[in-house]
Each structure stands twice: as C-alpha cells, then as structure tokens.
N, CA, C and O atoms as CSV, one atom per row, in Angstrom:
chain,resi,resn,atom,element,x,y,z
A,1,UNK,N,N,117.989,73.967,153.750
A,1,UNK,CA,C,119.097,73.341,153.054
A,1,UNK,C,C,120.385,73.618,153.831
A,1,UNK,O,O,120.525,74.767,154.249
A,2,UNK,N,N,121.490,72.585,154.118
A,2,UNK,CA,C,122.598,72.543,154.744
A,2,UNK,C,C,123.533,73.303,153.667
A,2,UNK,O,O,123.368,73.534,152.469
A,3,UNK,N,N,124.506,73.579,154.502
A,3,UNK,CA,C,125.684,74.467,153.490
A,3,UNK,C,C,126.678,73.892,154.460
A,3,UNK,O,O,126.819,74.097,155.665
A,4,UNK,N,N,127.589,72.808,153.286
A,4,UNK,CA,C,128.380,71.912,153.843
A,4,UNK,C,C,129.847,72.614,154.291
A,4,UNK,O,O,130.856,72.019,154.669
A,5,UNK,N,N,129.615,74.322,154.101
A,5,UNK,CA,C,131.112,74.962,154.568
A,5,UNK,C,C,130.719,75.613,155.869
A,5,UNK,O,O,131.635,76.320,156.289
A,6,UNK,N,N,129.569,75.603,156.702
A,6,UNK,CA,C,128.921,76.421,157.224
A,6,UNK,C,C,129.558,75.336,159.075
A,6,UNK,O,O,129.691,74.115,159.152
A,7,UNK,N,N,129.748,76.155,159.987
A,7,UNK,CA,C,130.069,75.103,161.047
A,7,UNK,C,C,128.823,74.988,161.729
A,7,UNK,O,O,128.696,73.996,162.446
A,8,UNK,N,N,127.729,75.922,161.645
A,8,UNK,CA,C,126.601,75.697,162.642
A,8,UNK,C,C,126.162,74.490,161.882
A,8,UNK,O,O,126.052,73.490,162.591
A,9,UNK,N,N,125.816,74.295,160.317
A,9,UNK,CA,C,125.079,73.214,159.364
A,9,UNK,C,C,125.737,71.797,160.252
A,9,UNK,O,O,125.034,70.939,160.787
A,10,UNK,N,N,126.971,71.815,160.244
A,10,UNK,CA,C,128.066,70.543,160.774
A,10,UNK,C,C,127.522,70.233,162.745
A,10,UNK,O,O,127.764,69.336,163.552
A,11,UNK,N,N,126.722,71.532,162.795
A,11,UNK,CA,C,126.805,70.977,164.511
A,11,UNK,C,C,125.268,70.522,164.438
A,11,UNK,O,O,124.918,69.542,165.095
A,12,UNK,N,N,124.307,71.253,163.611
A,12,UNK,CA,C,123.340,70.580,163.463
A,12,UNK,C,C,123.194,69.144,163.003
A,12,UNK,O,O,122.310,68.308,163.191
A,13,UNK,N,N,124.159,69.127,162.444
A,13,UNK,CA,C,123.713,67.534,161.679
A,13,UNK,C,C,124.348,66.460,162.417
A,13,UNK,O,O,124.098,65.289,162.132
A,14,UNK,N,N,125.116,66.762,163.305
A,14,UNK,CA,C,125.995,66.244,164.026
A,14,UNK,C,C,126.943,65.632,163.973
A,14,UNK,O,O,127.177,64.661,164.692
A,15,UNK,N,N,127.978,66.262,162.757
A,15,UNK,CA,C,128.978,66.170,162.529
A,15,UNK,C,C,130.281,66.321,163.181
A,15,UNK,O,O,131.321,65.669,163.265
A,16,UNK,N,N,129.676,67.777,163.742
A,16,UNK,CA,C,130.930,68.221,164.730
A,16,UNK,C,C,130.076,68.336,166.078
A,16,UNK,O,O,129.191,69.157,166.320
A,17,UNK,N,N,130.570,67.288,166.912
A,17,UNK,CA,C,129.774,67.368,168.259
A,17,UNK,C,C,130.430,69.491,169.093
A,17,UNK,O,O,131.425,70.214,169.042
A,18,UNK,N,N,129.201,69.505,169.634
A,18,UNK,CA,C,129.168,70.634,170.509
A,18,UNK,C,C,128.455,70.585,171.797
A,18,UNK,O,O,127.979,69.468,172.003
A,19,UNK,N,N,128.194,71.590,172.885
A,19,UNK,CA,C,127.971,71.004,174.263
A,19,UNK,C,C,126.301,71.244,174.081
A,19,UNK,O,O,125.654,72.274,174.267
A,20,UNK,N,N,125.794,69.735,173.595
A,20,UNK,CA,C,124.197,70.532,173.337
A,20,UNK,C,C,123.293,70.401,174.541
A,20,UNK,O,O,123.198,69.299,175.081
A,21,UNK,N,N,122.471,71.675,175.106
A,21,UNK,CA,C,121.934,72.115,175.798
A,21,UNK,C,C,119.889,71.416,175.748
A,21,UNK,O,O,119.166,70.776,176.512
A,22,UNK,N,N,119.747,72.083,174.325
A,22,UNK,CA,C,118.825,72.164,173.682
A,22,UNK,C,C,118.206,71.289,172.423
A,22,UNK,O,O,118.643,71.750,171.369
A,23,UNK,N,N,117.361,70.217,172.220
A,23,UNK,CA,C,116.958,70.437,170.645
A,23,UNK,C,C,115.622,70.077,170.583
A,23,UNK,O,O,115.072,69.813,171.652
A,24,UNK,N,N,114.958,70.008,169.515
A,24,UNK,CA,C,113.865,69.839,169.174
A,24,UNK,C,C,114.028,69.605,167.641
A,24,UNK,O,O,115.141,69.357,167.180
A,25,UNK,N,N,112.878,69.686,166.821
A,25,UNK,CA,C,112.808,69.252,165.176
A,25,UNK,C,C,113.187,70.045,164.337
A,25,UNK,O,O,113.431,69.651,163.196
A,26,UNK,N,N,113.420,72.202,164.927
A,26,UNK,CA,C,113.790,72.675,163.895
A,26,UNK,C,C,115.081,73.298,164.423
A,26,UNK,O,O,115.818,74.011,163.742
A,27,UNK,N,N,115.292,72.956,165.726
A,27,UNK,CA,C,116.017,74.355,166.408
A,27,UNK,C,C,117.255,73.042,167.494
A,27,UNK,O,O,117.109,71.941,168.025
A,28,UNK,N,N,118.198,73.882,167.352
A,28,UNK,CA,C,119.472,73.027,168.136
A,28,UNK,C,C,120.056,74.309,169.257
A,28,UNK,O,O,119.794,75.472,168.949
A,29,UNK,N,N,120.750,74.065,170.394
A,29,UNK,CA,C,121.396,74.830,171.151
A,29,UNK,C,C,122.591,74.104,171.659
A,29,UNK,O,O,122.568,72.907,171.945
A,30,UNK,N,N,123.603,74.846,171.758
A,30,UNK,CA,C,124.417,74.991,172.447
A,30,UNK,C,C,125.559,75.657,173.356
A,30,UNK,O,O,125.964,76.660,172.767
A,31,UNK,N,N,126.146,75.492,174.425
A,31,UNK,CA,C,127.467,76.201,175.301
A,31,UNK,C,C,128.016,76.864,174.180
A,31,UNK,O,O,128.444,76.189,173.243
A,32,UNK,N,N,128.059,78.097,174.154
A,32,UNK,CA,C,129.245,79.110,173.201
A,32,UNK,C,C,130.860,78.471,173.964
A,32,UNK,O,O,131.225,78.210,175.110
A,33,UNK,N,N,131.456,78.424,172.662
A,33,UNK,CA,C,133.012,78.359,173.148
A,33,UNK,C,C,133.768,79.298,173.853
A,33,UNK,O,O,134.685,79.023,174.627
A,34,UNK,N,N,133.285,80.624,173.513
A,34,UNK,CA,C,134.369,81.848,174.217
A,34,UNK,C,C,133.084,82.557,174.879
A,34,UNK,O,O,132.557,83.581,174.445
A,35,UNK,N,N,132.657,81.789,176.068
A,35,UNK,CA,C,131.355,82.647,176.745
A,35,UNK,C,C,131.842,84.372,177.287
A,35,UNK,O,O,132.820,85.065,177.568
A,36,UNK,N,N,130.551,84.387,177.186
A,36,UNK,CA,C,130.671,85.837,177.918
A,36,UNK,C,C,130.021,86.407,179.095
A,36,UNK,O,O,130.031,87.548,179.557
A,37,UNK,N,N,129.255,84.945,179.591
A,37,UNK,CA,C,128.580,85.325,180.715
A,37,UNK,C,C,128.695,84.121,181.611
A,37,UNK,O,O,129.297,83.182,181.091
A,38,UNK,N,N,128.251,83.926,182.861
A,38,UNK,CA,C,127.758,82.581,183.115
A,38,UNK,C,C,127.313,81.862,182.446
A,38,UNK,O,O,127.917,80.792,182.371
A,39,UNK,N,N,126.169,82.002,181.681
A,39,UNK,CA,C,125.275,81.433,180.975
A,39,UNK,C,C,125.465,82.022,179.497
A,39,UNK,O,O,124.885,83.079,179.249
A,40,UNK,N,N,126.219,81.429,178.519
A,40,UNK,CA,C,126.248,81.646,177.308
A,40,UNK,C,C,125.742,80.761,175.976
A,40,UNK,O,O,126.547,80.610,175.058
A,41,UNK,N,N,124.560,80.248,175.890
A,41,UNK,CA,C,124.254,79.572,175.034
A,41,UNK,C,C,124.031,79.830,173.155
A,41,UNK,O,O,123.705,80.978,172.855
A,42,UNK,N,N,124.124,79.263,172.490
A,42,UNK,CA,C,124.143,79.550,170.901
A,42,UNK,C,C,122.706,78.742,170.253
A,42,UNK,O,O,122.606,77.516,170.317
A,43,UNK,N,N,121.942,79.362,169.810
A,43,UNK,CA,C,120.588,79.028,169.575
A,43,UNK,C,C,120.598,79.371,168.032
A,43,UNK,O,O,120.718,80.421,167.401
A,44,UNK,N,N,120.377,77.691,167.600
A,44,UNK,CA,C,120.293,77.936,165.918
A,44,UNK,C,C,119.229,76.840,165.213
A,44,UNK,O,O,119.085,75.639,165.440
A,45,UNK,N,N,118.522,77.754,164.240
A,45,UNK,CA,C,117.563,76.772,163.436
A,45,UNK,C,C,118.813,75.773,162.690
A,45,UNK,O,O,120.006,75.833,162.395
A,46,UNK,N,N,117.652,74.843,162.617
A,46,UNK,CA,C,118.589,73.409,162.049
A,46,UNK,C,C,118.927,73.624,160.180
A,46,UNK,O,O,119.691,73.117,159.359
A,47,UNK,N,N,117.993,74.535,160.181
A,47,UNK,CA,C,118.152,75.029,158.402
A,47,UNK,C,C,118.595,76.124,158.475
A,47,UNK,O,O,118.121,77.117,159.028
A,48,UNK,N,N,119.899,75.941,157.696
A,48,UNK,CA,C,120.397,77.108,157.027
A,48,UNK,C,C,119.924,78.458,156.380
A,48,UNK,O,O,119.286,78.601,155.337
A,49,UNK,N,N,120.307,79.243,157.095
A,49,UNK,CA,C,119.968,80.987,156.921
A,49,UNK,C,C,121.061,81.467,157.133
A,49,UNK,O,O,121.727,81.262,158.148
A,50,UNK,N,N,121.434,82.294,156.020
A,50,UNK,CA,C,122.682,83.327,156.391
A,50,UNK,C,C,122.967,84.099,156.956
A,50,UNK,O,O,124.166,84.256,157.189
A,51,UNK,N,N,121.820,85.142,157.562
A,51,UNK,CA,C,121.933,85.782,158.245
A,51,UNK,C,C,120.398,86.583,158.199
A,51,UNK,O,O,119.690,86.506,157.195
A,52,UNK,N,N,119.896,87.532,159.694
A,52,UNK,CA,C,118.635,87.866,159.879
A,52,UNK,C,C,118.491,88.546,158.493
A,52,UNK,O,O,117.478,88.121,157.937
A,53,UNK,N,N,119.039,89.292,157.881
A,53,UNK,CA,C,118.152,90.187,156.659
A,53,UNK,C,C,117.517,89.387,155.471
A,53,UNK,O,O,116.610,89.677,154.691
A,54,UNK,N,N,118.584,87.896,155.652
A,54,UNK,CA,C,117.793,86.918,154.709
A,54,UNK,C,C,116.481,85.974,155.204
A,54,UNK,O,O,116.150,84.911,154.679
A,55,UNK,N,N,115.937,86.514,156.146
A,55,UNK,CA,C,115.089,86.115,156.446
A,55,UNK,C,C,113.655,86.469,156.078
A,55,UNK,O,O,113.364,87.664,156.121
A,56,UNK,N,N,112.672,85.546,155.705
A,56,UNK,CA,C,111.628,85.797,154.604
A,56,UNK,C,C,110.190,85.935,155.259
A,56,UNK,O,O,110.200,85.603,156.445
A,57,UNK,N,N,109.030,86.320,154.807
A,57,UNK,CA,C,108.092,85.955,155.713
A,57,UNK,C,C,107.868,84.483,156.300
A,57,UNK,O,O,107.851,84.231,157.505
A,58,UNK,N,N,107.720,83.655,155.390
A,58,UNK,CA,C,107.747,82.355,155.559
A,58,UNK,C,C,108.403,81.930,156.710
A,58,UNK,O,O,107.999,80.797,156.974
A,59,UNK,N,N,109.460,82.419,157.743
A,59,UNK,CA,C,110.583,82.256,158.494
A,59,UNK,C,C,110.062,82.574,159.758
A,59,UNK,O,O,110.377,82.082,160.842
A,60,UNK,N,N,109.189,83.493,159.500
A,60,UNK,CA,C,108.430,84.370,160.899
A,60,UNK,C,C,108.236,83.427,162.300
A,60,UNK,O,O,108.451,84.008,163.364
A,61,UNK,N,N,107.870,82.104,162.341
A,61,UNK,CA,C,107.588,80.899,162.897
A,61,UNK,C,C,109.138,80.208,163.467
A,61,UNK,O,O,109.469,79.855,164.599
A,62,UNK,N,N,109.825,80.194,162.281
A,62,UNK,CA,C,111.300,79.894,162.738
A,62,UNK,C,C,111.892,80.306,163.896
A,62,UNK,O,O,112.222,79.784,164.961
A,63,UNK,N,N,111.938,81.465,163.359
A,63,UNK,CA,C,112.657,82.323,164.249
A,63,UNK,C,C,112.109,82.534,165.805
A,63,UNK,O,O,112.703,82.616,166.880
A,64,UNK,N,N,110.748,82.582,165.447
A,64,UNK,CA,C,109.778,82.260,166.942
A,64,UNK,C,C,110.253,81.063,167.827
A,64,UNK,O,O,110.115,81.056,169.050
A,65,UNK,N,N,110.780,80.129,167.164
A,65,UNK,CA,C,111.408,79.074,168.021
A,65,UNK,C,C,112.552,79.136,168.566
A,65,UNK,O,O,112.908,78.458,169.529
A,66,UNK,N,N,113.257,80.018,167.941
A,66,UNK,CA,C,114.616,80.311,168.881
A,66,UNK,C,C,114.165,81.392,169.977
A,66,UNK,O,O,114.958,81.651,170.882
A,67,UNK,N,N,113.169,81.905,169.937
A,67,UNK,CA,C,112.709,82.811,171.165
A,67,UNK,C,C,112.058,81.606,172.648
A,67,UNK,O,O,112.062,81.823,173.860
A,68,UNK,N,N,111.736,80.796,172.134
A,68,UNK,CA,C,110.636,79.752,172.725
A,68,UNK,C,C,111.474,78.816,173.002
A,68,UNK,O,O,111.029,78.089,173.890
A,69,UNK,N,N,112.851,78.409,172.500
A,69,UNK,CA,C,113.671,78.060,172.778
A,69,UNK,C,C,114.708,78.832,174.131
A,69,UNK,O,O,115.178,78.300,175.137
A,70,UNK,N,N,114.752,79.520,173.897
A,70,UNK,CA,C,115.710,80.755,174.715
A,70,UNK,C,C,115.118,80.325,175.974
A,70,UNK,O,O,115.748,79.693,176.821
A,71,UNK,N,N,113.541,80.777,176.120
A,71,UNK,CA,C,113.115,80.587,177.329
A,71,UNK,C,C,113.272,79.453,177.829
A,71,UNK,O,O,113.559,79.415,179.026
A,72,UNK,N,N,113.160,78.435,177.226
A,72,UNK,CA,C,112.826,77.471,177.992
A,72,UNK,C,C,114.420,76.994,178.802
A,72,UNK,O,O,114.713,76.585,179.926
A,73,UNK,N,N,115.131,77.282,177.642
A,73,UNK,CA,C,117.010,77.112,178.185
A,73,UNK,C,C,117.446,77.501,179.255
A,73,UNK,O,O,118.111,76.828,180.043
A,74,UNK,N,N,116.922,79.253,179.448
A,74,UNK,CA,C,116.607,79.999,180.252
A,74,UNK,C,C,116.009,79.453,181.733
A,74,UNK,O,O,116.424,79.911,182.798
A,75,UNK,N,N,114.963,78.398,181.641
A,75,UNK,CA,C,114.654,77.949,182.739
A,75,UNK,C,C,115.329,76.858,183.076
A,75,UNK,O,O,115.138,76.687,184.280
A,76,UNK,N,N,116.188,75.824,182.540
A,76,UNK,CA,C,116.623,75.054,182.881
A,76,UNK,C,C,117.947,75.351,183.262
A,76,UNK,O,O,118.657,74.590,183.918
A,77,UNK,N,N,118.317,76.609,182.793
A,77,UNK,CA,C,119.960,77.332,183.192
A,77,UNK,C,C,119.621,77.844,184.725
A,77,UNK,O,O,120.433,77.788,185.649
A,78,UNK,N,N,118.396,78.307,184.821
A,78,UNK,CA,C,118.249,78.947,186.216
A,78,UNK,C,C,118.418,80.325,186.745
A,78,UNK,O,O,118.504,80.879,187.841
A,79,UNK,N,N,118.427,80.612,185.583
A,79,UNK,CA,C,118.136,82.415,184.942
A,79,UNK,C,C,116.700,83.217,184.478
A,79,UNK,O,O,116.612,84.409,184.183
A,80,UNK,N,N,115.713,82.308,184.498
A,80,UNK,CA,C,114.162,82.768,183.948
A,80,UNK,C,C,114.064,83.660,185.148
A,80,UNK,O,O,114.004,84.706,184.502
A,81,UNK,N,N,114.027,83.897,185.890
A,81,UNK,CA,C,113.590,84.290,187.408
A,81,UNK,C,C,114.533,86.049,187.625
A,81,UNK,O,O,114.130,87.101,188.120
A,82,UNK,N,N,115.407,85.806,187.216
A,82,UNK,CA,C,116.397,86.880,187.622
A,82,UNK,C,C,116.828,87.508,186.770
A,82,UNK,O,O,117.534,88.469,187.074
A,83,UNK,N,N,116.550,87.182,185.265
A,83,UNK,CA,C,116.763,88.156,183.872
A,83,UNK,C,C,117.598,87.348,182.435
A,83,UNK,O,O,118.109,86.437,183.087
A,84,UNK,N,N,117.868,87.190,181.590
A,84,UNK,CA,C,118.593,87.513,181.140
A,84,UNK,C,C,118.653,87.909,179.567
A,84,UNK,O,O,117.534,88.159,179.121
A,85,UNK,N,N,119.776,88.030,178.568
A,85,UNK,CA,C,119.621,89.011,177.396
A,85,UNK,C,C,119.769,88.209,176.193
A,85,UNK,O,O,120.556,87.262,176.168
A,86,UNK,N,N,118.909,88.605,174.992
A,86,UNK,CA,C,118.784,87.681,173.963
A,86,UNK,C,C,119.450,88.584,172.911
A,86,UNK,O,O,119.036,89.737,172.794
A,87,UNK,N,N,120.932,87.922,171.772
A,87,UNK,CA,C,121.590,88.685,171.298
A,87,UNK,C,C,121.466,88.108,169.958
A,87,UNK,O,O,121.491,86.889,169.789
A,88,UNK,N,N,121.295,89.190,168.722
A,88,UNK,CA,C,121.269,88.482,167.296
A,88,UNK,C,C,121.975,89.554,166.223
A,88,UNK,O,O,121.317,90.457,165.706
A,89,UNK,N,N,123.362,89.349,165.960
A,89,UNK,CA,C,123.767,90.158,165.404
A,89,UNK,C,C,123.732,89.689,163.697
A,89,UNK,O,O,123.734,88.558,163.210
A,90,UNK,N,N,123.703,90.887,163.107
A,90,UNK,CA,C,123.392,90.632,161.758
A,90,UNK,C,C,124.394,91.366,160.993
A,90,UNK,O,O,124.282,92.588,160.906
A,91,UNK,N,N,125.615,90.596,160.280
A,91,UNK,CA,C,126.507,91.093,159.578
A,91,UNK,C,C,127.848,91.620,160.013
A,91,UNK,O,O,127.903,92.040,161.169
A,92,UNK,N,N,128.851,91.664,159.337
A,92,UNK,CA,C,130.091,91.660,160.046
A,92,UNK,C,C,130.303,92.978,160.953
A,92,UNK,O,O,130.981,92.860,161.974
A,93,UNK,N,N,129.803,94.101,160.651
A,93,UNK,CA,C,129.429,95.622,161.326
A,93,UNK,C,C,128.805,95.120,163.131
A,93,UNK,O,O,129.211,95.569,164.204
A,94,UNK,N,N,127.917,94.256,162.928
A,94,UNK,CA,C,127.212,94.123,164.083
A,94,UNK,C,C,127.774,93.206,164.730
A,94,UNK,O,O,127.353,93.006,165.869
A,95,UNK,N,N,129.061,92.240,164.137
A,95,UNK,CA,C,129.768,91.241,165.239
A,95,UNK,C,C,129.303,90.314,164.860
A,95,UNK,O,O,129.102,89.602,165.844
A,96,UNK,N,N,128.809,89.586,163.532
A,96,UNK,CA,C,128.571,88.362,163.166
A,96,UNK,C,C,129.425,87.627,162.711
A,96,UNK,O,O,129.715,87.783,161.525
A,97,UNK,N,N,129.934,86.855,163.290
A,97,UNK,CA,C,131.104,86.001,162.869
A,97,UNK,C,C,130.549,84.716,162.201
A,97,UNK,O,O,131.228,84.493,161.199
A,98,UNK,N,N,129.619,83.823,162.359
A,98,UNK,CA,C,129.301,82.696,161.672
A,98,UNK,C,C,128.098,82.813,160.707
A,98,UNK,O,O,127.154,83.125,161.433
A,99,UNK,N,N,127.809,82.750,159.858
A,99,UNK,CA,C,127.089,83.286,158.750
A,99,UNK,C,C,125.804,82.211,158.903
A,99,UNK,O,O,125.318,81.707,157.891
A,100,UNK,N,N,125.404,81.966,159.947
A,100,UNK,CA,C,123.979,80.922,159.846
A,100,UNK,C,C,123.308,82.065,161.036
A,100,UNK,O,O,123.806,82.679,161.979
A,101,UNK,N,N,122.278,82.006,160.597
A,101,UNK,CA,C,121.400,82.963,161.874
A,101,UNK,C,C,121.478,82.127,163.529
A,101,UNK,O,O,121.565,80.924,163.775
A,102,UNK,N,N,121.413,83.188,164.367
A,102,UNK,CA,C,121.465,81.883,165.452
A,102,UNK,C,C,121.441,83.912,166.159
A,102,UNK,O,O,121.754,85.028,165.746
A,103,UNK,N,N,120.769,83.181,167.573
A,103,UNK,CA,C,120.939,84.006,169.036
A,103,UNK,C,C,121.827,83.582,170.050
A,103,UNK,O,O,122.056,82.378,170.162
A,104,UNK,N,N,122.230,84.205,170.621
A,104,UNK,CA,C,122.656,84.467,171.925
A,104,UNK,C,C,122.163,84.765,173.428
A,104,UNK,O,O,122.151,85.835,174.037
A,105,UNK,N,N,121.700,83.284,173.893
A,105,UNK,CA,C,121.122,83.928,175.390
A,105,UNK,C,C,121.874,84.069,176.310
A,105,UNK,O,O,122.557,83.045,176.341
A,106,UNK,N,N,122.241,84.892,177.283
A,106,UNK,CA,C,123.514,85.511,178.004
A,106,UNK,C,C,122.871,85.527,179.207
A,106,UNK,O,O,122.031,86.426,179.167
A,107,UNK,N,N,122.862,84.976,180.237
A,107,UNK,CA,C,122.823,85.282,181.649
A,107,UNK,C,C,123.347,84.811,182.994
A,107,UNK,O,O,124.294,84.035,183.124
A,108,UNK,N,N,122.813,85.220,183.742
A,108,UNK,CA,C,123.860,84.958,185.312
A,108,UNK,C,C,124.930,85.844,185.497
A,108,UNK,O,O,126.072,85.399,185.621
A,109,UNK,N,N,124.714,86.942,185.527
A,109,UNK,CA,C,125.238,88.313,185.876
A,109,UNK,C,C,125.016,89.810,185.098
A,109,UNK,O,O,125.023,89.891,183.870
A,110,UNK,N,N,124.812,91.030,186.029
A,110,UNK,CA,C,124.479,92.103,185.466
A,110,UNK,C,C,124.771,92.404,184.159
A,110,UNK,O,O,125.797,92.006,183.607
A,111,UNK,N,N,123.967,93.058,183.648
A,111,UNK,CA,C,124.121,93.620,182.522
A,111,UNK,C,C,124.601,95.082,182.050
A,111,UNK,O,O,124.321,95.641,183.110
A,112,UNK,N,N,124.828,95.538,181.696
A,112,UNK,CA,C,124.504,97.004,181.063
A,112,UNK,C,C,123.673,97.424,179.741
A,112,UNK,O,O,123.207,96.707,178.855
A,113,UNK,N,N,123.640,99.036,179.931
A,113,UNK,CA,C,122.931,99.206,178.669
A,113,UNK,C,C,123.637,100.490,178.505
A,113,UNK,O,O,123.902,101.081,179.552
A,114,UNK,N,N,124.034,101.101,177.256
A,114,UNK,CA,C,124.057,100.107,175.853
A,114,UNK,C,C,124.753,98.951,175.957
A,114,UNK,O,O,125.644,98.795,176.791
A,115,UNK,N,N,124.444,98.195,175.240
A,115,UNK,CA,C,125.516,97.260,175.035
A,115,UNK,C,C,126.842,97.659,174.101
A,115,UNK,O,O,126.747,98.690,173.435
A,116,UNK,N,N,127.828,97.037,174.044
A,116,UNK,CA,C,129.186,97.624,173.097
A,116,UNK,C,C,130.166,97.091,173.284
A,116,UNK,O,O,131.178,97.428,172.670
C-alpha cells in the first residue's frame, strides 16, 4: 500500500520523476541526490514499508530483491569486480531520514571500517 505523504511512494509511482537506474515489478532504483560515493544509488521496494523493524516474515523475498537488485546495479555501474557497500539504516538513531525501507549501494572508491 502507497502512503501518499511518503516521497519514495511518489517516486515509485512516478509522480516525482528521479534518476532511475533500476526497475522491475516490485523494486525501483535510483541516483541518491546528496551522493556519497561515486556510485550512490537508492534501492526501494515499490510497496510501502516504514522501516526494516516493520518488516514481517512474509517480506523475507522482498527484501531479497533489493539485494538481487544491488547486484545487478552493481554490475552495470562497473563496481561488481572491485567491491562495493550495501547500507540500510533503520530509524532516526541510525540515520534514517525517509521512512520507506530502501538500501544504499555505495561504490567506486575505498571504504573504511567502521563506518560513522
């Protein structure tokens, strides 16, 4: 179900165009606005989820597609080969700013660890 205050719901439906990378039947991608890497893409199911803790068993499959997604982005970015990092923050503590679940694939330059 869409949540008509939500901006990822608006880029899925294609309301508010964004730079799309990616889609398929459940899952949309696109260019992050304030990247942080070379390669900063935004990977979101097309149905509304608020965030990972609301996520149910039923979802298990979902969410598998933004992984299966990642990669494949990943290969067409030109980063499968040389690394890069898959980011999913959950809640305002962890840096979640848009309240629909969605990842972060980040690559084309070093990383560190921890992250912070």
């Amino acid at each position: 179900m869409a949540n008509d205050k939500c901006i990822f719901c608006k880029i899925a439906s294609g309301s508010i165009k964004a730079g799309i990378v990616y889609e398929d039947d459940h899952v949309i991608a696109f260019n992050d606005i304030k990247p942080l890497a070379p390669v900063h893409v935004v990977i979101i199911p097309k149905r509304h989820i608020g965030m990972l803790s609301d996520l149910e068993d039923g979802d298990a499959e979902l969410f598998g597609r933004l992984a299966i997604a990642a990669k494949k982005i990943a290969k067409t970015k030109g980063i499968a080969a040389c690394g890069y990092r898959i980011v999913a923050n959950c809640g305002p503590d962890a840096g979640q700013e848009v309240f629909h679940i969605h990842i972060h694939l980040l690559g084309g330059r070093n990383f560190t660890w921890p992250p912070g």
